[in-house]
Every structure is written in structure tokens, then in C-alpha cells.
C-alpha positions in Angstrom: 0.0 0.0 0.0 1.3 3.6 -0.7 2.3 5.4 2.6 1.6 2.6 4.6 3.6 3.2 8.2 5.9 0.5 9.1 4.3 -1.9 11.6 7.2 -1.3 14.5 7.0 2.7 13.8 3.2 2.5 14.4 4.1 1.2 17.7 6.2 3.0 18.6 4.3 6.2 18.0 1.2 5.5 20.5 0.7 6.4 23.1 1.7 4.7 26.1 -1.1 3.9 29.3 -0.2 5.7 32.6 1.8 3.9 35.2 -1.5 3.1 37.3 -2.4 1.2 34.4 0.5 -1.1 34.8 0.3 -4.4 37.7 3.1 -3.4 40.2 3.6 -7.8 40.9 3.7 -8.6 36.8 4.4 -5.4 35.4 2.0 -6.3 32.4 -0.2 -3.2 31.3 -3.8 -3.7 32.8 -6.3 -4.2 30.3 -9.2 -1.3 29.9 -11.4 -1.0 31.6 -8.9 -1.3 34.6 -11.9 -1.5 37.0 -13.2 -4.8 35.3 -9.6 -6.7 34.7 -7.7 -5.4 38.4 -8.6 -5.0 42.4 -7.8 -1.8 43.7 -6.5 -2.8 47.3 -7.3 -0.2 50.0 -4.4 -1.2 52.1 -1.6 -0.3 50.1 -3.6 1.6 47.3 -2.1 -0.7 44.5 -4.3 -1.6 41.3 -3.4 -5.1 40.9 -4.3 -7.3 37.6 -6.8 -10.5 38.2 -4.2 -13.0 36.9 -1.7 -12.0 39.8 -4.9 -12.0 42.5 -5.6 -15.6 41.2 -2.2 -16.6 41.1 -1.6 -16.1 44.8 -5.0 -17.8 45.4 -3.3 -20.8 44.2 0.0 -20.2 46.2 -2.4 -20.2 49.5 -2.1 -16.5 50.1 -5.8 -15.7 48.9 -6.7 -14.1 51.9 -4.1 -11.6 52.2 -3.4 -8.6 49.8 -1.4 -9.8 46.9 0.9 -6.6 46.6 1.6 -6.0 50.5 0.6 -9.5 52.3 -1.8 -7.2 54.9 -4.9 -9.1 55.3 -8.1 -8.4 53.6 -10.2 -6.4 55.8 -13.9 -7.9 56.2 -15.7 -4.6 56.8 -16.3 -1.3 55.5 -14.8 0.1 58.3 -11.7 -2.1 58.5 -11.3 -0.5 54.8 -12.3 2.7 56.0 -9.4 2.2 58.5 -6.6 0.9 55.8 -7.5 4.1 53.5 -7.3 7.0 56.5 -4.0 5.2 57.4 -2.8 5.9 53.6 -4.3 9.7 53.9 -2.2 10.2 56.8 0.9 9.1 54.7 -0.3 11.8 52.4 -0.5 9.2 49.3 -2.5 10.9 46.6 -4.6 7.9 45.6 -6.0 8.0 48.9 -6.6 10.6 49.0 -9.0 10.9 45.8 -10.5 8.0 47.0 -11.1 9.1 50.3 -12.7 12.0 48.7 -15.0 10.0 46.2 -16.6 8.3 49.2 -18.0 11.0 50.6 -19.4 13.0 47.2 
């Protein structure tokens, strides 16, 4: 085809997804919708990609977070707890989501 681009300029020109799009355990990008292929855990405020979640099911770890090891909170106000405790470390995720809750 006349002016085709290249297939590994193409590539190269996009535009790359933001680093909360990436798993912090895999370090594969997170599909989009982010909210319907990851787990946003409140304890460490880490988006984290169902594969790794899964995978540490299967190492026995399930009930823990995948990213930090804290365990999974069973209420809201355990997770009410865990985010407050990231506020006070002034960690900007957080803080937004902190935020959200109460709009």
C-alpha cells in the first residue's frame, strides 16, 4: 500500500497507558477497563491485575493482599481504616478515593 507506516513505527508512536495502568507484581499493562480486569486494594492503594490475584490464590495466600501480604479487611470500616491510614501518609490515591466516598 502507498504510505503505509511501518508496523514497528506504528508502535512506537502510541501512546503509552499511565503507570497506574500497569500491575506493580507482573508489570504487564492492565487491560481497559482497569476497573473490570484489576482489584484496587485499599491497604496499600495498589491496582493489581486478576491474573496475579488468582495466582496467589493458588499459592495459599488468597486471603491476604497480593501486593503488601496485609490481610483483607472484612468490613467497611476495617477499609475505611486501611484508606485514612494511607491519607495520613499523604499518598494521593488515597486521598482521591477518600474523597469520592464522601461526594
Amino acid at each position: 500500500l502507498p504510505g503505509a507506516v511501518p508496523e514497528e513505527e506504528l508502535m512506537n508512536s502510541g501512546h503509552e497507558l499511565p503507570e497506574g495502568y500497569t500491575c506493580p507484581l507482573c508489570c504487564l499493562p492492565i487491560a481497559l477497563p482497569a476497573a473490570q480486569h484489576s482489584r484496587l486494594n485499599t491497604c496499600c492503594m495498589k491496582m493489581v491485575c486478576h491474573g496475579c490475584i488468582v495466582a496467589s490464590a493458588k499459592r495459599g495466600i488468597g486471603d491476604t493482599c497480593a501486593f503488601c501480604r496485609t490481610p483483607t479487611p472484612d468490613s467497611s470500616a476495617a477499609i475505611l481504616a486501611l484508606v485514612r491510614k494511607r491519607v495520613d501518609a499523604k499518598d494521593p490515591l488515597a486521598i482521591e478515593s477518600l474523597a469520592s466516598a464522601y461526594c
